[in-house]
C-alpha positions as CSV (number, residue, x, y, z in Angstrom):
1,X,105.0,170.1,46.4
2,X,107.3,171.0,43.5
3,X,104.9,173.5,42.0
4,X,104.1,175.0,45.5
5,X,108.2,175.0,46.1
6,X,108.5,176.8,42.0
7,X,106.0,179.7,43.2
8,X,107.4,180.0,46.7
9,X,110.8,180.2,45.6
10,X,109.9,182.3,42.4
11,X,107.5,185.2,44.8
12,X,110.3,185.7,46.8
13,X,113.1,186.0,43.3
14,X,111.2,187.3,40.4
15,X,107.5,189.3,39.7
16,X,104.2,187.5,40.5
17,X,104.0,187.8,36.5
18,X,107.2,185.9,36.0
19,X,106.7,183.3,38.5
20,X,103.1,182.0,36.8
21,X,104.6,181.5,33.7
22,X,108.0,180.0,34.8
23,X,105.3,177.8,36.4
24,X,103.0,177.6,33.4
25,X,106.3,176.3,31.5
26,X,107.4,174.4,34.4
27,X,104.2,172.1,35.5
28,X,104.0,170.0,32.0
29,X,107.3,169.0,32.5
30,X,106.8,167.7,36.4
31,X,103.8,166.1,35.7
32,X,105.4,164.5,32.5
33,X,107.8,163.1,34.9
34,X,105.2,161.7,37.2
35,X,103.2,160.5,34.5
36,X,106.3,159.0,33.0
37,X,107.3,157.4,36.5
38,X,103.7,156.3,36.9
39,X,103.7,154.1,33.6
40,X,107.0,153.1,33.8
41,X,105.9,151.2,37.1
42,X,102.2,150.5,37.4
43,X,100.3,151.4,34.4
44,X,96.9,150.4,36.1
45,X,94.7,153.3,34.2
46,X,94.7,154.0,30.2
47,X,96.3,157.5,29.6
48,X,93.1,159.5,29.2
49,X,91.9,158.1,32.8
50,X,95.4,158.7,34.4
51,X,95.1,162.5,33.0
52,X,91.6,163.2,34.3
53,X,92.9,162.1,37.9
54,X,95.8,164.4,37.6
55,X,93.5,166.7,36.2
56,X,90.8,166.6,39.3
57,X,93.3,166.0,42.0
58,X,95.5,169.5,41.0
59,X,92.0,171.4,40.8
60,X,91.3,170.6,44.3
61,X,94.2,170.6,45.4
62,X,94.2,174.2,44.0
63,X,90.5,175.0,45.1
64,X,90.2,173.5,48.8
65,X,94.3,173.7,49.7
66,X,95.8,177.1,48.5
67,X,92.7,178.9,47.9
68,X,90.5,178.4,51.0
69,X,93.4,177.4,53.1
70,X,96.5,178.6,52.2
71,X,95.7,182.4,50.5
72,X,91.8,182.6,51.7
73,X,91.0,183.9,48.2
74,X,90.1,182.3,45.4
75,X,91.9,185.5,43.3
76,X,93.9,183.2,41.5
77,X,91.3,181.6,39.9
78,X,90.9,185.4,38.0
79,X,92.7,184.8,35.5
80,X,93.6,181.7,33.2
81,X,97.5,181.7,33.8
82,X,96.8,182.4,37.8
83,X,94.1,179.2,37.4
């Protein structure tokens, strides 16, 4: 939710351009803080695990949420800093 809010919010204030990276720059940081909150608390997966369930969950998430549903493209996946 906080990446979709950091390209809704940056469309409608900056350049498509500008947004992706302020988002590129943006999306370590949130899920350092939800990996950070995650081991702080429950720690039930080793790092490398935790990371590739972050890692598939945000590609579909990407793939089957805002690319078939939400923008009915899959455009973004064009380029690496759209992807």
């Amino acid at each position: 939710m906080i990446c979709g809010a950091i390209i809704g919010i940056g469309f409608s204030l900056t350049s498509e351009s500008n947004t992706l990276i302020i988002h590129a720059y943006a999306v370590p940081v949130v899920f350092g803080v939800i990996a950070w909150n995650y081991f702080r608390r429950f720690h039930y997966t080793a790092p490398f695990i935790t990371a590739c369930i972050l890692l598939v969950f945000i590609a579909g998430t990407d793939f089957f949420l805002v690319a078939l549903l939400i923008q009915k493209s899959f455009v973004m996946f064009s380029s690496l800093i759209g992807t």
